[in-house]
C-alpha positions in Angstrom: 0.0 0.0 0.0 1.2 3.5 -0.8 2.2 5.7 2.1 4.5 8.6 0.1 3.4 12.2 1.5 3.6 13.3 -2.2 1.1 10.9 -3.5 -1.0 10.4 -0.9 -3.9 12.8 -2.6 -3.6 9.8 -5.2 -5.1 7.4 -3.1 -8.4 5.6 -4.6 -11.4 6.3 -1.2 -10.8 2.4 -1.2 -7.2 2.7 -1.3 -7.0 5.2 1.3 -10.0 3.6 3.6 -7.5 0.2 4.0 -4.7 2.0 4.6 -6.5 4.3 7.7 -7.9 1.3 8.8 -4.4 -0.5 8.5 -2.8 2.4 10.3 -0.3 2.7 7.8 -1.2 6.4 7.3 -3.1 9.1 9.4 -5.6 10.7 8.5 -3.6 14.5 8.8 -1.0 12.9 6.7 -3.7 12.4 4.0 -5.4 15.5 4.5 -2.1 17.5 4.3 -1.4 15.9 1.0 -5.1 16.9 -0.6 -4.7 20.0 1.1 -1.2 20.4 -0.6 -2.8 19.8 -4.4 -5.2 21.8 -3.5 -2.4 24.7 -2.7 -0.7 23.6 -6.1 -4.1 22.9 -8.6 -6.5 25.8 -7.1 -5.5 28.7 -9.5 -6.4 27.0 -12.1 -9.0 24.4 -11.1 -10.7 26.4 -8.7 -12.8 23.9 -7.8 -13.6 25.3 -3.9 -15.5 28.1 -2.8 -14.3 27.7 0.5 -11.2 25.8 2.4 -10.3 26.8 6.0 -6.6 23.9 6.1 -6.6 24.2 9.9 -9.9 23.4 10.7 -9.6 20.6 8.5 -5.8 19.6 9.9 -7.9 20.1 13.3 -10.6 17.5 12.4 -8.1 15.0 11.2 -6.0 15.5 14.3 -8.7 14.3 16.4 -10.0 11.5 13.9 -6.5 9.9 14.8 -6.9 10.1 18.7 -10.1 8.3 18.0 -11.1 4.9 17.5 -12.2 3.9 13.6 -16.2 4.3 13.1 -16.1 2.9 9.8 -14.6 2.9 6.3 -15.0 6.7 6.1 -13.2 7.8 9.4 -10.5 10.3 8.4 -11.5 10.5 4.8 -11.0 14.1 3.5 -14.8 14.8 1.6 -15.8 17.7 -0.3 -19.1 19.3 0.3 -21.2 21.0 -2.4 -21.7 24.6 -1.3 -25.9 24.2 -1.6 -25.6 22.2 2.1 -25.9 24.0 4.9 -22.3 23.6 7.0 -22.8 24.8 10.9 -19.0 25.7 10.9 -18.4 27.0 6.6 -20.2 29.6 4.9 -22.8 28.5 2.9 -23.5 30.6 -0.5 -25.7 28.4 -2.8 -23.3 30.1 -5.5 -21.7 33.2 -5.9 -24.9 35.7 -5.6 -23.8 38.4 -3.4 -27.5 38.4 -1.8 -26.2 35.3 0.7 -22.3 36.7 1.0 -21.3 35.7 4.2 -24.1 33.5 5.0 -23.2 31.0 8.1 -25.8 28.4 8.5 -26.1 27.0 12.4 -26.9 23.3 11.3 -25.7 20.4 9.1 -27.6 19.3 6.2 -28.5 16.0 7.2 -26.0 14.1 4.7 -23.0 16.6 6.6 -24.1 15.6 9.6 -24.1 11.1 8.3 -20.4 12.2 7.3 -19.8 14.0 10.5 -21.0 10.7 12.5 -19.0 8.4 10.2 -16.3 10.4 11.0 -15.0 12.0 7.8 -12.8 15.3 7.4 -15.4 17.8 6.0 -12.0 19.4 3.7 -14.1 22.7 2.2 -17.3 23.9 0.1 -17.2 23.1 -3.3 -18.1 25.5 -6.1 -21.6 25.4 -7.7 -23.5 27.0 -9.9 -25.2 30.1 -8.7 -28.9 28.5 -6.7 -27.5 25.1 -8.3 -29.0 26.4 -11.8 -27.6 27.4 -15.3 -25.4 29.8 -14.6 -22.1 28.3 -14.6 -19.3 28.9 -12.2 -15.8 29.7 -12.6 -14.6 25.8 -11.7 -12.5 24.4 -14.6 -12.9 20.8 -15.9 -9.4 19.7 -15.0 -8.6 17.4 -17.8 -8.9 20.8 -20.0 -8.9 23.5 -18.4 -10.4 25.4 -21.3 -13.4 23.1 -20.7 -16.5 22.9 -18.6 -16.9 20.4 -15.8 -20.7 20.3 -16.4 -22.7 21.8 -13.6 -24.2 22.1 -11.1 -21.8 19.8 -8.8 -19.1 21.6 -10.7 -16.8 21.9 -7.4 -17.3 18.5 -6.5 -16.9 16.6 -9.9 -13.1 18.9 -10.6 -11.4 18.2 -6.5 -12.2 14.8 -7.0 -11.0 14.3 -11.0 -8.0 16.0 -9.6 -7.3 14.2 -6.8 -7.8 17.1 -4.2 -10.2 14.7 -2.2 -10.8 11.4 -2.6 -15.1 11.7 -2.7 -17.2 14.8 -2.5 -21.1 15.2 -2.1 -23.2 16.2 -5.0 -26.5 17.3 -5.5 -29.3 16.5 -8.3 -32.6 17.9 -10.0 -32.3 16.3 -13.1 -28.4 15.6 -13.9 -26.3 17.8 -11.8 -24.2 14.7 -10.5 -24.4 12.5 -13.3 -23.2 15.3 -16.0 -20.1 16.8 -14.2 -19.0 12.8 -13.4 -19.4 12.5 -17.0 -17.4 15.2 -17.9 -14.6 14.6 -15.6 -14.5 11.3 -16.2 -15.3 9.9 -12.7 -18.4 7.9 -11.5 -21.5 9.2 -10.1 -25.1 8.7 -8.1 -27.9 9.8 -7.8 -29.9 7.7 -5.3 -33.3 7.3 -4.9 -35.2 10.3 -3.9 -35.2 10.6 0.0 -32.5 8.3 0.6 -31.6 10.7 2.8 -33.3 13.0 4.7 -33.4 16.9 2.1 -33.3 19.7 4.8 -30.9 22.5 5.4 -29.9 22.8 1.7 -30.8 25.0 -1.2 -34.1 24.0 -3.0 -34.4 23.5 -6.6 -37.6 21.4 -6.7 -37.6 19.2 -3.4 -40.0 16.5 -5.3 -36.5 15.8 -7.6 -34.0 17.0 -5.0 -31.4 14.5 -3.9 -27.9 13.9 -2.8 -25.5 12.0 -3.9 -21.4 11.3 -4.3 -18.9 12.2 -7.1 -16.1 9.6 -7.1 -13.2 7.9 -8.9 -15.4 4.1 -9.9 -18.4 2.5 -9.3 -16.5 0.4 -6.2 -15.7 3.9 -4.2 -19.4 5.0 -4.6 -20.3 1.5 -3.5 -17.9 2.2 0.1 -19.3 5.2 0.3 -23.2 4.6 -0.2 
């Protein structure tokens, strides 16, 4: 199993599940790595809309003083900036009439990755509500190319190994498209797999969320 700092961002959520289970590497090691791409990738990805490194060092820290709760504990996950995170900014896009909004709950898939012990690493970018209007995320296999939207943020930090899984959101094909595009895999579950609340409407009878990930065997971990 692979343990190098410099390629520990590369790690498949499988890959790097095993090996955090195995105790072979920590989850701050892993963390530092994605948020090292991240450092490296960013200004020209821009894939996040919002990364505070110590609070996720800080999380990471303390998921290896803990026992393991699962396959997910210490995984680094991006979350898509239309759920509500009690401790990021929440924007639903870049409109300025939510700048500097800071929810006081979890959306309720957060708060399942909270439980199961993952590093929440950042917000991911979206489209503006989770609609058409694009944002400024790059697909990072061409840069002078879209990464579909609306899980724009999401589908890019995972293609380019900044995280190893991210949350998504769908209406009719807004985690199915960017995974597409970006060449990962994607899910959209079946509506009210988990509970919708605390995250920006688009029409709650399609509403779901899902994950963006590298294959069909890391969504399979994760669901």
């Amino acid at each position: 199993m692979r343990s190098d700092m410099t390629i520990l961002n590369e790690l498949s959520l499988r890959e790097a599940s095993r090996s955090l289970m195995a105790g072979t590497i920590s989850s701050e090691s892993l963390t530092r790595s994605c948020l090292e791409r991240i450092g490296a990738r960013e200004n020209d990805v821009q894939a996040w809309t919002y990364i505070d490194s110590e609070l996720a060092l800080q999380q990471a820290r303390q998921r290896d003083r803990e026992p393991s709760r699962g396959p997910l504990h210490g995984i680094p996950v991006g979350i898509k900036d239309v759920l509500d995170t009690f401790d990021m900014p929440t924007l639903w896009g870049d409109s300025e009439a939510y700048a500097g909004r800071r929810p006081q709950r979890d959306a309720p898939i957060v708060r399942a990755l909270r439980d199961a012990g993952a590093v929440l690493l950042g917000k991911t970018e979206v489209s503006r509500f989770g609609f058409w209007w694009p944002s400024k995320t790059r697909n990072p296999l061409a840069l002078d190319r879209t990464p579909g939207s609306s899980s724009s943020g999401s589908a890019a930090a995972v293609a380019d190994h900044m995280c190893p899984l991210a949350v998504g959101t769908q209406t009719g094909g807004s985690i199915i498209r960017p995974a597409a595009f970006c060449g990962l895999a994607g899910i959209k579950p079946s509506h009210d797999w988990i509970a919708w609340r605390n995250a920006r409407d688009f029409a709650p009878s399609f509403d779901v969320a899902g994950w963006l990930a590298r294959d069909v065997a890391d969504l399979q971990l994760a669901f």
